[in-house]
C-alpha positions as CSV (number, residue, x, y, z in Angstrom):
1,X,73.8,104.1,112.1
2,X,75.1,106.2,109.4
3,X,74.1,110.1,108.8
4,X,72.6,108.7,105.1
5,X,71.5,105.6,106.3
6,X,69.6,107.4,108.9
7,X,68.5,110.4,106.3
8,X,67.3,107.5,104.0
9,X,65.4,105.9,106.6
10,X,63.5,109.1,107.4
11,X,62.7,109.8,103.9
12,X,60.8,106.3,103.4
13,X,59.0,107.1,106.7
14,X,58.0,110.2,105.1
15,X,57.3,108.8,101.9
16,X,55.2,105.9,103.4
17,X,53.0,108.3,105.7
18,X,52.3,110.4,102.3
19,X,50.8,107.5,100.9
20,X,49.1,106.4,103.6
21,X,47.3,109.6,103.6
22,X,46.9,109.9,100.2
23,X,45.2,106.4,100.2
24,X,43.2,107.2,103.2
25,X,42.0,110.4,101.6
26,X,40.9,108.6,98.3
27,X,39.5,105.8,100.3
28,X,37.2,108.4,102.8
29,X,36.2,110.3,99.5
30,X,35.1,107.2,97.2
31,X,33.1,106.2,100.5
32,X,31.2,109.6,100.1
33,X,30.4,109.8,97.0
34,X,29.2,106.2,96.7
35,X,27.6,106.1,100.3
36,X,24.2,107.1,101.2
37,X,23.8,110.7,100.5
38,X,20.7,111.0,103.1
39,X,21.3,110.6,106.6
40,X,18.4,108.4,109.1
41,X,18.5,110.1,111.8
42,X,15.1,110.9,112.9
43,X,14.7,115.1,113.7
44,X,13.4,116.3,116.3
45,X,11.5,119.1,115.0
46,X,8.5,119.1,112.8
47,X,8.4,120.2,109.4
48,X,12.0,119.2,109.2
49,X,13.2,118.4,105.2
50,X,16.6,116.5,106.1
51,X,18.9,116.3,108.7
52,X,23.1,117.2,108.0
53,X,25.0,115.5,110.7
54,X,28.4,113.1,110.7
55,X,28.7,109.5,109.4
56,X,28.5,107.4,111.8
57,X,32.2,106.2,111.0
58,X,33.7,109.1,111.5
59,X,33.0,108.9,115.0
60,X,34.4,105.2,115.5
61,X,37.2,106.3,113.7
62,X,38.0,109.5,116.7
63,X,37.3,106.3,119.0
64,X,39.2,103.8,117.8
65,X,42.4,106.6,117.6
66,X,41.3,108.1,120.9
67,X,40.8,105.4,122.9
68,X,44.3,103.6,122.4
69,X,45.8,106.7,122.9
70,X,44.7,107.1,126.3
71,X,45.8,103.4,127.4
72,X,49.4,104.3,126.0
73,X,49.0,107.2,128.1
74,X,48.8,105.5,130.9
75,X,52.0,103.7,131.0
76,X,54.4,107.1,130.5
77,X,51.9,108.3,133.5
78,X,52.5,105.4,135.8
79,X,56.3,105.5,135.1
80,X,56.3,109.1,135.9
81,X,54.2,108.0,139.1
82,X,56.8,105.8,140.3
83,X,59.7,106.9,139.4
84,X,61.7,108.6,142.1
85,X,62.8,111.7,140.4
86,X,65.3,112.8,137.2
87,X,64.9,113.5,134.0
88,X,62.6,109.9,133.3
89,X,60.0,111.3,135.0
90,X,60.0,114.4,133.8
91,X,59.9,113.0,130.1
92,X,57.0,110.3,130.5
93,X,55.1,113.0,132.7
94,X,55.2,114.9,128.8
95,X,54.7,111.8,127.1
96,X,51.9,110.8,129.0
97,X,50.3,114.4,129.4
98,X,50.6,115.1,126.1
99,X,49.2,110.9,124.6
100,X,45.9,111.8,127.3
101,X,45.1,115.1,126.3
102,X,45.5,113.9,122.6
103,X,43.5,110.9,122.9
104,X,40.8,112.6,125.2
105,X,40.5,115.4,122.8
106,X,39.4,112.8,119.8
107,X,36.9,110.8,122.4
108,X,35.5,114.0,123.1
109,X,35.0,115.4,119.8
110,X,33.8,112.0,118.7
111,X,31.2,112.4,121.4
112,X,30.2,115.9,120.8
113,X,29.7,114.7,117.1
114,X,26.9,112.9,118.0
115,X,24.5,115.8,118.8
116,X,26.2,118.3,116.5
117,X,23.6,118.5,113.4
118,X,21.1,120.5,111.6
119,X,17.5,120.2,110.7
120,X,16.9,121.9,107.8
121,X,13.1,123.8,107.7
122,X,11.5,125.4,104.4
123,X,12.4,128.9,105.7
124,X,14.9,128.0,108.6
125,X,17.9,126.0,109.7
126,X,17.9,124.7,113.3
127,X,21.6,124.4,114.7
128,X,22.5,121.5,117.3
129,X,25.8,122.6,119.2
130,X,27.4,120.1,121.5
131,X,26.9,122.4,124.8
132,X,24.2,124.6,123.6
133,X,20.3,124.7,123.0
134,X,19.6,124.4,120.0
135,X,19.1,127.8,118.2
136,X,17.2,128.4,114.9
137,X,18.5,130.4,112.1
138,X,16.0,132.1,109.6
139,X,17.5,131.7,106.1
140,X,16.6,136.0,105.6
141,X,19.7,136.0,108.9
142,X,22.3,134.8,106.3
143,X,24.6,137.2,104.8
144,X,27.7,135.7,103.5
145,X,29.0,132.2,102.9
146,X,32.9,131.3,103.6
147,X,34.6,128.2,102.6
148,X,36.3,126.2,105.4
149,X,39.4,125.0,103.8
150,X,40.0,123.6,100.1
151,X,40.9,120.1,100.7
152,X,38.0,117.3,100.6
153,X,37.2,117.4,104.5
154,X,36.3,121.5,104.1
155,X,33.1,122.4,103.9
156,X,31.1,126.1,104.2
157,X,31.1,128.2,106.8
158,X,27.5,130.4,107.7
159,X,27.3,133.9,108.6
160,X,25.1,136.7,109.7
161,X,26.7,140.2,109.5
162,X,27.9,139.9,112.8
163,X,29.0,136.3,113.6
164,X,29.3,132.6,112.4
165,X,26.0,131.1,112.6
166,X,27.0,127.4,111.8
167,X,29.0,125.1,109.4
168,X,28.9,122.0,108.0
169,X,31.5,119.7,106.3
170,X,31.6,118.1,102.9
171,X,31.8,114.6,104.5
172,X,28.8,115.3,106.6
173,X,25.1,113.6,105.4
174,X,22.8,115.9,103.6
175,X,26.0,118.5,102.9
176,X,25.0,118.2,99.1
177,X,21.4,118.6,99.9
178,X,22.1,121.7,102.6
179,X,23.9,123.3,99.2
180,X,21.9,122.9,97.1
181,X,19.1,124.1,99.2
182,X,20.7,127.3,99.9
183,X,21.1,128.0,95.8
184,X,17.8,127.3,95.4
185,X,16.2,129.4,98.6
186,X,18.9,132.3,98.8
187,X,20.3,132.5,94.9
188,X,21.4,135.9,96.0
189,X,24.3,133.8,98.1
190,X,27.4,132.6,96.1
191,X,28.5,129.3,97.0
192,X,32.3,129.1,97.1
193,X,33.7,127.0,94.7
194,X,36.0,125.5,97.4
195,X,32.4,124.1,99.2
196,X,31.1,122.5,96.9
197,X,30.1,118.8,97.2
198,X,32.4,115.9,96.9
């Protein structure tokens, strides 16, 4: 193959994966905004006003990535298995480590987001971490809010003067609800333009 035949063909692949994305992107948002803007997930504390937590989707999207990675994995792992030495083995060793660590890492956050939420309270937020108790955070603890990104998957991130206390992203449940419950509780606090709903 030709240098510009081969140029040419990298530049469509490029071009097509922009559009993909681009569709995706437009296709995740329109979802959000014309989706349920409430989540159903029962809390677990009383007194709770709404739950922020991920959509469902989002998770069997991480699964239905992950979980094929893994299984291609698993093919560069068994030739490096069986292969008696040289540079094959060597390369699908990489290949494989680098398709199982991918793919675990998306089944794994997929899974953590299943327990990562927050009940919101009148005067507190309660934090669900994947690993952690949960922890509550009085609303007179907040000091600043940052935005996570600018793009439509960003969201707001949750600070005391010392550390983050949470975040929560702009494709998440109750994320319009969580912001406009901070305006109204802690007006002192200036949302960042870049957090603000979809």
């Amino acid at each position: 193959m030709s240098p510009l035949i081969s140029a040419l063909v990298s530049a469509l692949i490029i071009v097509v994966i922009g559009l993909f994305l681009s569709l995706l992107s437009a296709v995740v948002v329109s979802r959000v905004r014309n989706g349920p803007a409430t989540s159903s997930q029962v809390p677990t504390r009383d007194g709770v006003l709404f739950v922020v937590c991920s959509r469902r989707w989002q998770r069997v999207v991480l699964r239905s990535v992950g979980i094929p990675l893994i299984v291609i994995g698993c093919f560069p792992l068994l030739v490096a298995v069986t292969n008696s030495g040289g540079d094959t083995e060597v390369g699908a060793a990489i290949t494989a480590a680098v398709l199982l660590i991918l793919g675990g890492g998306l089944v794994w956050q997929a899974h953590t987001m299943v327990r990562t939420r927050l009940e919101v309270t009148l005067d507190s937020i309660w934090v669900f971490r994947p690993l952690h108790a949960p922890r509550e955070v009085a609303l007179n603890d907040i000091a600043e809010l940052e935005p996570i990104g600018s793009n439509n998957s960003a969201g707001i991130a949750v600070r005391s003067t010392a550390k983050r206390l949470f975040l929560a992203r702009k494709l998440m449940f109750g994320y319009g609800r969580l912001i406009d419950y901070l305006q109204a509780r802690r007006p002192d606090l200036a949302i960042p333009s870049a957090s603000r709903p979809l």
